[in-house]
NUKEZA-612232 format. One record per residue (C-alpha): residue number from 0; x, y, z. Coordinates in nm, 3 decimals. Layout:
{NUM; {X; Y; Z}}
...
END
This chain:
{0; {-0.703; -1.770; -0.678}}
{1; {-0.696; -1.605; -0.363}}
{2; {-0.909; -1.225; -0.409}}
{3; {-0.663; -1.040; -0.163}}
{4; {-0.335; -1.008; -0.274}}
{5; {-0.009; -1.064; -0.099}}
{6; {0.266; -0.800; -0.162}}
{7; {0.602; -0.952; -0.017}}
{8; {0.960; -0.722; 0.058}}
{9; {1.242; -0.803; -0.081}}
{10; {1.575; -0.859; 0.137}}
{11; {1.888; -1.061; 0.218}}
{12; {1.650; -1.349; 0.365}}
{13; {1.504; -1.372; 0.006}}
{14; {1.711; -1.234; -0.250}}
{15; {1.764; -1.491; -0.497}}
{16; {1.570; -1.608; -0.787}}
{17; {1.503; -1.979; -0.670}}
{18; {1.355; -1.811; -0.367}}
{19; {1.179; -1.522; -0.538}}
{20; {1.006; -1.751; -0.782}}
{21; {0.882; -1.989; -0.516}}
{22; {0.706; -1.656; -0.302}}
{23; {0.578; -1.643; -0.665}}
{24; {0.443; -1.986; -0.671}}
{25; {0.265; -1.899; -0.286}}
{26; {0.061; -1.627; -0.382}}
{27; {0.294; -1.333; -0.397}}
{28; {0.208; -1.066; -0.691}}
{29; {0.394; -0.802; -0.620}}
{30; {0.720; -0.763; -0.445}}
{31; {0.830; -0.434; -0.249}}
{32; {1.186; -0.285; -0.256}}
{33; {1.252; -0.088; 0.106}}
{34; {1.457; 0.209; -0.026}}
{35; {1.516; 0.328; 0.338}}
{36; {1.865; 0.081; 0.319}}
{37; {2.167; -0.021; 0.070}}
{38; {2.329; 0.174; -0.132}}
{39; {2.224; 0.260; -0.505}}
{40; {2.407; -0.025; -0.638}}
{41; {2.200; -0.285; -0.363}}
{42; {1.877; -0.094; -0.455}}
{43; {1.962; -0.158; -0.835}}
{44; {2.031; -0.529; -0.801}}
{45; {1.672; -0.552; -0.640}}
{46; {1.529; -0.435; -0.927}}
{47; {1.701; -0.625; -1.153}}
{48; {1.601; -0.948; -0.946}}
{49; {1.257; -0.932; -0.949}}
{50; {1.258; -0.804; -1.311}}
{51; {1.386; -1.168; -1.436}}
{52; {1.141; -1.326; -1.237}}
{53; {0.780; -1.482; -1.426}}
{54; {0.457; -1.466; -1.306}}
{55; {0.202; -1.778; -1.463}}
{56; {0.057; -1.515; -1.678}}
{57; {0.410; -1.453; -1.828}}
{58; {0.468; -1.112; -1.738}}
{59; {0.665; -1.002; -1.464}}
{60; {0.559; -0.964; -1.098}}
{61; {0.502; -0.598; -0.970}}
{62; {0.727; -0.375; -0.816}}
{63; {0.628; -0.150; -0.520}}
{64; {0.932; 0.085; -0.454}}
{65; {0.889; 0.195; -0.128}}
{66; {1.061; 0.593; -0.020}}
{67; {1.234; 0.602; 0.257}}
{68; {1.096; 0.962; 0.374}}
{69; {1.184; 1.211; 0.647}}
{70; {1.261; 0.993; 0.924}}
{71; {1.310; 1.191; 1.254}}
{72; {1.628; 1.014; 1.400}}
{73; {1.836; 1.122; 1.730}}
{74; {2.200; 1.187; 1.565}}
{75; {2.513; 1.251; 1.622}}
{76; {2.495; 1.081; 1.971}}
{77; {2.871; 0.942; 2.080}}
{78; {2.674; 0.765; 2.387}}
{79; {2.325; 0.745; 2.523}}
{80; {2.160; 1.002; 2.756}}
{81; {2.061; 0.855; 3.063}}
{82; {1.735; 1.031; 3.205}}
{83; {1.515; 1.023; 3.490}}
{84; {1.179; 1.059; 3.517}}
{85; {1.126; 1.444; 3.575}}
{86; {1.442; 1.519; 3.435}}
{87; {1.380; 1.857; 3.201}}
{88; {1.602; 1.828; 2.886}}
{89; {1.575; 2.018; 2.537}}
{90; {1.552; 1.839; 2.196}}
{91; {1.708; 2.039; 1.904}}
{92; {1.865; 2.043; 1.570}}
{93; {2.048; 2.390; 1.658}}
{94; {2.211; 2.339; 1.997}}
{95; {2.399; 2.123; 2.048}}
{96; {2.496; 2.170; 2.419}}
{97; {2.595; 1.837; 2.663}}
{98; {2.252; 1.690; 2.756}}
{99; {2.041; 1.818; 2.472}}
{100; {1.875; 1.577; 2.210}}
{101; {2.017; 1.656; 1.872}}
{102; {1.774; 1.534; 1.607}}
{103; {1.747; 1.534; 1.221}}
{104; {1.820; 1.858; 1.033}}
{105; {1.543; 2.059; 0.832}}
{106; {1.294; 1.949; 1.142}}
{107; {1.073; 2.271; 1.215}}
{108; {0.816; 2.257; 1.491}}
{109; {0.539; 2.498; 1.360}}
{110; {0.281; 2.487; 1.590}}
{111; {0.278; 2.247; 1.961}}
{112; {-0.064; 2.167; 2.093}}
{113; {-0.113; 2.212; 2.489}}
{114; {0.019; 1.877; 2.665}}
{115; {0.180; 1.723; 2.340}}
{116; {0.445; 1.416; 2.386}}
{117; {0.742; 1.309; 2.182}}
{118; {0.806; 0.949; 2.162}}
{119; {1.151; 0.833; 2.133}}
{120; {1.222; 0.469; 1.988}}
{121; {0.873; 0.325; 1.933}}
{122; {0.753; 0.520; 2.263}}
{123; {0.998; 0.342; 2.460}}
{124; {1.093; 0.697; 2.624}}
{125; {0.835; 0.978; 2.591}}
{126; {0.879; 1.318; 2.676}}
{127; {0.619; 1.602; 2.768}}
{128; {0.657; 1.926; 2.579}}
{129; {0.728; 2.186; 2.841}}
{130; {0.845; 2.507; 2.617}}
{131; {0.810; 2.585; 2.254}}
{132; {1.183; 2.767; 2.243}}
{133; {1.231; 2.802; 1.913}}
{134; {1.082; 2.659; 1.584}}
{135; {1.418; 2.427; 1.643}}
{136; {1.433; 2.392; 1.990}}
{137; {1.200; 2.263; 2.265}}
{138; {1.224; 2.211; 2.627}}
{139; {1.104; 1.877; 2.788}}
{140; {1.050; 1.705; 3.097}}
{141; {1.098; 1.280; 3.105}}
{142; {0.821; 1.122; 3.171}}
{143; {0.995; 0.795; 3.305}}
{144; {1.355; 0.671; 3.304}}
{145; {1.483; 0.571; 3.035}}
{146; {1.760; 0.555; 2.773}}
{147; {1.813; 0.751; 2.477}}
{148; {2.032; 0.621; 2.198}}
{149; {2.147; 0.768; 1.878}}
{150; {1.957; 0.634; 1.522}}
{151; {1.616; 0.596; 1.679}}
{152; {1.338; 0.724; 1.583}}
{153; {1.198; 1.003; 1.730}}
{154; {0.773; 1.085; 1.663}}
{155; {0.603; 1.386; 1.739}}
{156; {0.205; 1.379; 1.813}}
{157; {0.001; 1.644; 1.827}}
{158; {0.307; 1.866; 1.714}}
{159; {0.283; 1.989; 1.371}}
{160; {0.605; 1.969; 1.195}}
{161; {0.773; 2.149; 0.859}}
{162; {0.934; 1.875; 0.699}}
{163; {1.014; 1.793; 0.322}}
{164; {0.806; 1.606; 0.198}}
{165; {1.099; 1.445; -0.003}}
{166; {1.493; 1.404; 0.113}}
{167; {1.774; 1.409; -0.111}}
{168; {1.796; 1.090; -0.089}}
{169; {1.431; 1.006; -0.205}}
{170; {1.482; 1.223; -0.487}}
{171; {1.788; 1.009; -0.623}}
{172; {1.588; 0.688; -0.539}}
{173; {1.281; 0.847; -0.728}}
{174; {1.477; 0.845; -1.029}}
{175; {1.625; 0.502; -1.001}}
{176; {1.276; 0.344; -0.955}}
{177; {1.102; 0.510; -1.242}}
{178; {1.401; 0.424; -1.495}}
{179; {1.400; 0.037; -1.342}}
{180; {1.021; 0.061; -1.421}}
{181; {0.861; 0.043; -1.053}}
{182; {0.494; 0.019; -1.109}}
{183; {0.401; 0.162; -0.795}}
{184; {0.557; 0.437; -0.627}}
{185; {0.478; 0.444; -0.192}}
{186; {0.541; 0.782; -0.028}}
{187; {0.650; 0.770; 0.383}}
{188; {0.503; 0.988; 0.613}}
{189; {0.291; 1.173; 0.413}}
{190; {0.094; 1.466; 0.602}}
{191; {-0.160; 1.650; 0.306}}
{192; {-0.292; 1.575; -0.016}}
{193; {-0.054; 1.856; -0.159}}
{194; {0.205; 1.599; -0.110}}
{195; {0.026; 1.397; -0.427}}
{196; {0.134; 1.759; -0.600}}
{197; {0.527; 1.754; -0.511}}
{198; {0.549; 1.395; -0.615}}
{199; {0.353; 1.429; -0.898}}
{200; {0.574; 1.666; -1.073}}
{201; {0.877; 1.496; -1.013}}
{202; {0.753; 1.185; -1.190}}
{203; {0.609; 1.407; -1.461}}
{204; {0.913; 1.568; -1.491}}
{205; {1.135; 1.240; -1.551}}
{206; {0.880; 1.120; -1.808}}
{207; {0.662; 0.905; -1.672}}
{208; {0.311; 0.850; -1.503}}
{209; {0.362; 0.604; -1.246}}
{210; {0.093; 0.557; -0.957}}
{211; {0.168; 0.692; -0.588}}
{212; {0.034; 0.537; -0.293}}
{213; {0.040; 0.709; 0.006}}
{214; {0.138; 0.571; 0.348}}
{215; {-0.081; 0.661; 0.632}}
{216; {0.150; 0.696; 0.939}}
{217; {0.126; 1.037; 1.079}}
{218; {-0.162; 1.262; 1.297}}
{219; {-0.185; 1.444; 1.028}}
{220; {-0.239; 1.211; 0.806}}
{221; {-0.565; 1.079; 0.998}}
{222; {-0.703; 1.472; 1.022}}
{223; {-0.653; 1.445; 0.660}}
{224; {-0.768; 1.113; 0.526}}
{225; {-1.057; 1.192; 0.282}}
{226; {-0.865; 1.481; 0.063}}
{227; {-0.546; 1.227; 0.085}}
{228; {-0.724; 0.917; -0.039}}
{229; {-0.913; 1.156; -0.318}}
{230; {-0.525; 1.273; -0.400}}
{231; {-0.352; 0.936; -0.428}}
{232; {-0.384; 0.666; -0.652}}
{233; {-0.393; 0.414; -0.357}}
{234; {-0.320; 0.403; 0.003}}
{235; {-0.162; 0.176; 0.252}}
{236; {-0.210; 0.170; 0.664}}
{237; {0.124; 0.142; 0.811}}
{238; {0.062; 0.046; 1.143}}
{239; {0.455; 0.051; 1.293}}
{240; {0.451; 0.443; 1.283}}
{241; {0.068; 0.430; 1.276}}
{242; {0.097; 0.274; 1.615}}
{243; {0.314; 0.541; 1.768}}
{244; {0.171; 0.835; 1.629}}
{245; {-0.188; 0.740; 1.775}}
{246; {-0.333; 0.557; 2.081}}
{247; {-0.259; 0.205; 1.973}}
{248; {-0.640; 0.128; 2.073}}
{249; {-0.726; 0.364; 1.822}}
{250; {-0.532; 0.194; 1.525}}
{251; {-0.813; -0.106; 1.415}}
{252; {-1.066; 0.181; 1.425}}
{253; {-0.846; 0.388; 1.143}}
{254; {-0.782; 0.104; 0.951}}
{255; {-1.170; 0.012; 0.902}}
{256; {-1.186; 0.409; 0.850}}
{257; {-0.898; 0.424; 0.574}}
{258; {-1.025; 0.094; 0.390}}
{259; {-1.423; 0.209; 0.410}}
{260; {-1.331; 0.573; 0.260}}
{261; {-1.087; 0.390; -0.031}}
{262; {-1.337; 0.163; -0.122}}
{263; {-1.596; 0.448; -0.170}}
{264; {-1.302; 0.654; -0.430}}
{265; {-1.240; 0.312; -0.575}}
{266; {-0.845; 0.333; -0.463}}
{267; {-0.683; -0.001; -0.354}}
{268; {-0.569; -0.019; 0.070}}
{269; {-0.284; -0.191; 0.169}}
{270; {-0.253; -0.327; 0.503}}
{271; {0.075; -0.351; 0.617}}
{272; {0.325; -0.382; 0.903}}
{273; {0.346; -0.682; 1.205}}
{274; {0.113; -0.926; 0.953}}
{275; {0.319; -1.210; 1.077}}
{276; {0.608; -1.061; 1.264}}
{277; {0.632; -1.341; 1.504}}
{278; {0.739; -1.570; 1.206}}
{279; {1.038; -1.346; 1.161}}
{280; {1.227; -1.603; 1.358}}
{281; {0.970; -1.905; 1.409}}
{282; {0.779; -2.114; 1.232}}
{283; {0.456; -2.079; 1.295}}
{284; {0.243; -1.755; 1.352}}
{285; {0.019; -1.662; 1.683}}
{286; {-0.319; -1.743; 1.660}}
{287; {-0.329; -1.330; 1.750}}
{288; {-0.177; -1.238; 1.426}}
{289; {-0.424; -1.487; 1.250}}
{290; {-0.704; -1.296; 1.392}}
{291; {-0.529; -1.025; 1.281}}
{292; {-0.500; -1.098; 0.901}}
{293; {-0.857; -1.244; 0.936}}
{294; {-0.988; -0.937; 1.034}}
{295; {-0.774; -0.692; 0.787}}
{296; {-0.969; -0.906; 0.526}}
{297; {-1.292; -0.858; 0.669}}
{298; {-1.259; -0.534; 0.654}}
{299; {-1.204; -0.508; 0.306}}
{300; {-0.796; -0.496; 0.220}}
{301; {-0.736; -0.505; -0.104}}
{302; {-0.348; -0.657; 0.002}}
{303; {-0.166; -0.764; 0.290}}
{304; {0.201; -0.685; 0.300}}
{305; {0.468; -0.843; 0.470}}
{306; {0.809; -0.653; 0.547}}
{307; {1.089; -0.835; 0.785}}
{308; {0.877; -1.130; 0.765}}
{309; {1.055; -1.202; 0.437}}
{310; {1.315; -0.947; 0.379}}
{311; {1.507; -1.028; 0.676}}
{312; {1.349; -1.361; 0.863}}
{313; {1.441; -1.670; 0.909}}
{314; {1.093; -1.866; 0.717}}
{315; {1.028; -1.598; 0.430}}
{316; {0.852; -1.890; 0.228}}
{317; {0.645; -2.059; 0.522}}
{318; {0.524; -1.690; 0.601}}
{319; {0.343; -1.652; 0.212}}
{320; {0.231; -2.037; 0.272}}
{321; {0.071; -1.945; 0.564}}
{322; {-0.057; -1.602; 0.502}}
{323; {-0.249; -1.759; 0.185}}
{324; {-0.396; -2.035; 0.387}}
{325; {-0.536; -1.761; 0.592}}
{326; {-0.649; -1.590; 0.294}}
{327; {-0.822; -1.881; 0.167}}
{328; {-0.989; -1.984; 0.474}}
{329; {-1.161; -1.610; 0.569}}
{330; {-1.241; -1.564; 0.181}}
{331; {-1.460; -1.881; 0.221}}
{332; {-1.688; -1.767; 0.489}}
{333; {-1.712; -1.416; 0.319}}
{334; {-2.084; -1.325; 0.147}}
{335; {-1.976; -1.112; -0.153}}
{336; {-2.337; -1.082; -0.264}}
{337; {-2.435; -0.867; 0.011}}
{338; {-2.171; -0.614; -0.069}}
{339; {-2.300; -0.524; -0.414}}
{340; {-2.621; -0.430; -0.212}}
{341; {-2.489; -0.194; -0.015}}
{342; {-2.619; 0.144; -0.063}}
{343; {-2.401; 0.464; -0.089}}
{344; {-2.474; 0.780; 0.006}}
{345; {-2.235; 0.931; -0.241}}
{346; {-2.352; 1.048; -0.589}}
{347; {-2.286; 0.778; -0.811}}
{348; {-2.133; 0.877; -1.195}}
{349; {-2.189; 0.692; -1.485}}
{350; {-1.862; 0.469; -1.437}}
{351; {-1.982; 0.359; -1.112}}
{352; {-2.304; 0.285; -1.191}}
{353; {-2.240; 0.060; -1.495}}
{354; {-1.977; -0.120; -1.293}}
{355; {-2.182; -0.146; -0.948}}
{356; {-2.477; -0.335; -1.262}}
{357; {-2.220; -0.558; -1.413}}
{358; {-2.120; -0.697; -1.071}}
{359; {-2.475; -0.705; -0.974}}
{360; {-2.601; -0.912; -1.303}}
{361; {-2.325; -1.146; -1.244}}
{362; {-2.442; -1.205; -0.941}}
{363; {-2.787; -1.271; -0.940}}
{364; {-2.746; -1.466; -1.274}}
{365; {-2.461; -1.694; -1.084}}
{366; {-2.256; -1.621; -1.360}}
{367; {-1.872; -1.682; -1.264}}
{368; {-1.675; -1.430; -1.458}}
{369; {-1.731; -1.035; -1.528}}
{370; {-1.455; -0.944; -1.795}}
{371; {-1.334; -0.548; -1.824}}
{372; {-1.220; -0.439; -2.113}}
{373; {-0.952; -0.154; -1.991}}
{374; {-0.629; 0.073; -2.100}}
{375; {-0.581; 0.299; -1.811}}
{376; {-0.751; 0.032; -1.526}}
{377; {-1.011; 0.191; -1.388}}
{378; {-1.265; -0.036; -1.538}}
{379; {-1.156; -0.320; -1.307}}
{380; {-1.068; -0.096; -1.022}}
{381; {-1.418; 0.022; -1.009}}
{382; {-1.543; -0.297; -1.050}}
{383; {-1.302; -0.436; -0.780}}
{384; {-1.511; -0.192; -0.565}}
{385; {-1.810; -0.342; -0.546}}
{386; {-1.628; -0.701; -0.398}}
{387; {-1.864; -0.928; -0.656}}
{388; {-1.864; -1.275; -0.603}}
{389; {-1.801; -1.320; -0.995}}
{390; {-1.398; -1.381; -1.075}}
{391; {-1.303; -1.028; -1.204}}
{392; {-1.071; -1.073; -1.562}}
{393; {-0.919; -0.770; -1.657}}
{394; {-0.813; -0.779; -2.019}}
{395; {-0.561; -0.457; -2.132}}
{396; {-0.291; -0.408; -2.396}}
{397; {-0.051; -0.249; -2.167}}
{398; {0.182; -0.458; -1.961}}
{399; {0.253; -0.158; -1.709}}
{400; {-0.160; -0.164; -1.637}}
{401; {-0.135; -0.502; -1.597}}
{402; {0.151; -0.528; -1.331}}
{403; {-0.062; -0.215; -1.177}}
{404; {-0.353; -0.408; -1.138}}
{405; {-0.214; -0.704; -0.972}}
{406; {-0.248; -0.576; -0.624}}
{407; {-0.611; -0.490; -0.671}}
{408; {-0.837; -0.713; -0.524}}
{409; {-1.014; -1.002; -0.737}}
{410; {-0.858; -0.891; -1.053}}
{411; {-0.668; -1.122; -1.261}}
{412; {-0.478; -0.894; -1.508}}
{413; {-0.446; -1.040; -1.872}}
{414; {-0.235; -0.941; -2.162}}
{415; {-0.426; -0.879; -2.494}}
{416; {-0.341; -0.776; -2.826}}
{417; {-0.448; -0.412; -2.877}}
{418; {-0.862; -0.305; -2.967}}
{419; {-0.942; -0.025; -3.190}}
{420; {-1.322; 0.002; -3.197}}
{421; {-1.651; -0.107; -2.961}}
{422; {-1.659; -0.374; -3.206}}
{423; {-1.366; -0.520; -3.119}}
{424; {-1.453; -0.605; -2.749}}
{425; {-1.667; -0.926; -2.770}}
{426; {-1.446; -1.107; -3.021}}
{427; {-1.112; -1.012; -2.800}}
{428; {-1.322; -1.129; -2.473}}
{429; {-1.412; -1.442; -2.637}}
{430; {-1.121; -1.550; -2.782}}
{431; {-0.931; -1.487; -2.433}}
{432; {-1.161; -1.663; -2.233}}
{433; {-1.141; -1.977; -2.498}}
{434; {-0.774; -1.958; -2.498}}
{435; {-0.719; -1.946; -2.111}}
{436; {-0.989; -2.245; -2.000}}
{437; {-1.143; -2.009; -1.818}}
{438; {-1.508; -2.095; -1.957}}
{439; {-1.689; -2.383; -2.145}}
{440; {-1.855; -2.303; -2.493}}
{441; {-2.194; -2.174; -2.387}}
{442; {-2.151; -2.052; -2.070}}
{443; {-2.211; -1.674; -1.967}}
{444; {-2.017; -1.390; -1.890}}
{445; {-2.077; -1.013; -1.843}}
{446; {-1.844; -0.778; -2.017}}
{447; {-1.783; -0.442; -1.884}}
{448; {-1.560; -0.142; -2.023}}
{449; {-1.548; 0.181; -2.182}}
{450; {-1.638; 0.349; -2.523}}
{451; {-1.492; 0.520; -2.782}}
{452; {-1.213; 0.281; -2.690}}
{453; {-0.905; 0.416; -2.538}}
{454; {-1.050; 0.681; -2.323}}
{455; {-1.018; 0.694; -1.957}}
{456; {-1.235; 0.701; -1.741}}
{457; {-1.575; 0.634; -1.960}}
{458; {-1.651; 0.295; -1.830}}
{459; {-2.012; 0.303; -1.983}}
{460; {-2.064; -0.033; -2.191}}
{461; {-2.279; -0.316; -2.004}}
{462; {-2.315; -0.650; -2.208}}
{463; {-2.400; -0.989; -2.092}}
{464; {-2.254; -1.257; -2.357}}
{465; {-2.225; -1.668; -2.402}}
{466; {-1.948; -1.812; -2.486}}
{467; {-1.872; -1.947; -2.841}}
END
């Protein structure tokens, strides 16, 4: 089994069972729903589609629903504004005059740094702030010629925006996922941990306690990275936006920064965006976007996702094929030993200690499987951490830890019958193990997990056991 995991969006290109099951039968663990299009109905049927789907363990794959956030759009445009390069022209969401940029609503411009551009569809025409008008209004000047057309996107660098953090429309969506039992929830364009806070609530509030990952595409996100990765539960780089928002030679160098810092807070990174875009409509990839993936592994993802590639192209099952091949390869030449070695400067607590020894002992005692015991999923996630060379078994009675785990990286999640007592933990472990293949009678494994049982958080129990 491949250690990285492959998360895979679901769209027209894929949306049927046959297909689904096959992405299944590639690699693909979890599948992510794009609420940024459809209507609730569309949304619903997504849902409902990967829901009936099996994974080999039995359970279900993961869901990742994805919010749409507050994307910055030109709107309202009946045809596009022609400029020239040195052309002055305002950008607003309060006048509306012949020649100005009308954007989204609810857009405030708090504060504009000295020099600061606005990118308009993907940077294809950028514009140099010239006045700060209003906290609605600002006046430009083109920076080339260009074309400006209504529904594109519209970024703002080095500008420091008052948005909400969630639409109207995320709210509804919110909802929907939680009560179709998304496992993961991914927030767009999120700018400071107190977004964690908003989100939160509103989960708390409906009733349940899913995870939020948050989506690294802004500045301000990147000003902000340690307090947002010690906020969410997980984090993904989303390079599109990413890309726009930054230097693109400065994008590799925040990805390395975004996966080092998560593996430290023992949060799962998602790579995502242009994996294997050029397979969107052929069949094989670039040997770029192999070096790409390669090097996204390298560095330490704990999942590569992949967006058009299968929601809307042309090869959605030749994409997982070859994104696990690439996988495979790059895991091959990787030396996990050396990563339990590495020192940290950070003070280590009892949960990461224990873990950062079980990997460790099942290392230098080549023994092949380190089992954690777990019920919220730290356990394994901590142990995940420390990349061990040992396959990483995480045994839990909850289904919805399970399907949460399965984007971590080396963890196989396994369904077990629920543990009372310390006691317990040896006899579940061994049966498991026996019933699965997984070992021979005799051979070693190191158990990890927490006790008193039940207890978040406490991973503090170390044994090293045979098999019998």
């Amino acid at each position: 089994m491949n250690r990285t995991k492959i998360i895979a969006t679901v769209g027209p290109a894929c949306a049927n069972k046959k297909t689904l099951q096959k992405l299944i039968s590639h690699g693909v663990s979890c599948f992510r729903i794009n609420l940024s299009h459809g209507s609730a109905r569309d949304k619903a049927s997504y849902f409902d589609l990967i829901r009936s789907l099996e994974m080999p363990s039995g359970l279900r794959p993961t869901i990742l629903a994805d919010l749409a956030g507050h994307k910055i759009r030109v709107k309202d445009l009946e045809y596009p504004i022609l400029i020239t390069k040195g052309d002055k022209i305002a950008l607003s969401n309060e006048k509306f005059e012949n020649g100005t940029i009308p954007v989204s609503s609810r857009v405030r411009f708090q504060k504009v740094n000295p020099g600061a551009q606005i990118l308009i569809d993907d940077g294809r025409v950028s514009l140099k702030v010239l006045e700060h008008i209003t906290d609605q209004t600002l006046v430009c000047e083109a920076l080339e010629d260009g074309a400006i057309e209504n529904g594109k996107g519209v970024n703002f660098p080095e500008i420091a925006l008052d948005v909400p953090v969630l639409t109207d429309q995320d709210e509804k969506d919110l909802l929907l996922s939680l009560q179709k039992e998304a496992d993961w929830i991914a927030l767009s364009f999120v700018r400071s941990p107190s977004d964690y806070s908003l989100i939160s609530s509103k989960i708390k509030e409906a009733g349940y306690n899913t995870p939020v990952m948050a989506k690294i595409e802004k500045w301000e996100a990147v000003q902000n990275l340690n307090s947002i990765i010690e906020s969410f539960d997980a984090v993904m780089v989303a390079r599109g936006d990413l890309g726009v928002e930054l230097p693109v030679s400065k994008v590799p160098l925040v990805q390395m920064e975004v996966v080092e810092k998560a593996h430290q807070l023992g949060k799962p990174v998602v790579i995502a965006t242009q994996i294997l875009d050029s397979m969107t409509n052929r069949p094989v990839p670039t040997r770029a976007e192999v070096s790409d993936i390669a090097n996204s592994i390298l560095d330490g993802a704990d999942a590569l996702m992949v967006t058009g590639e299968t929601a809307i192209g042309n090869h959605p099952k030749k994409v997982i094929r070859v994104l696990r091949g690439v996988i495979k390869e790059t895991e091959s030449a990787i030396n996990y030993q050396r990563n339990i070695e590495m020192p940290t400067n950070k003070t280590t607590n009892t949960a990461m200690a224990i873990s950062q020894a079980a990997c460790s002992v099942a290392t230098h005692q080549n023994i092949d499987v380190l089992v954690t015991m777990t019920h919220s999923g730290s356990t394994a996630r901590m142990a995940a951490r420390y990349r061990s060379a040992s396959r990483i078994i995480a045994m839990t009675p909850s289904k919805k830890i399970c399907r949460q785990l399965s984007i971590v990286w080396g963890v196989s999640p396994i369904l077990v019958d629920e543990y009372e007592s310390a006691d317990e933990i040896p006899i579940v472990a061994n049966k498991v193990l026996k019933d699965n293949g997984l070992l021979k009678e005799g051979e070693k494994f190191v158990i990890t997990g927490g006790v008193p049982v039940g207890v978040p958080g406490t991973t503090n129990y170390l044994s090293v056991l045979k098999l019998n």
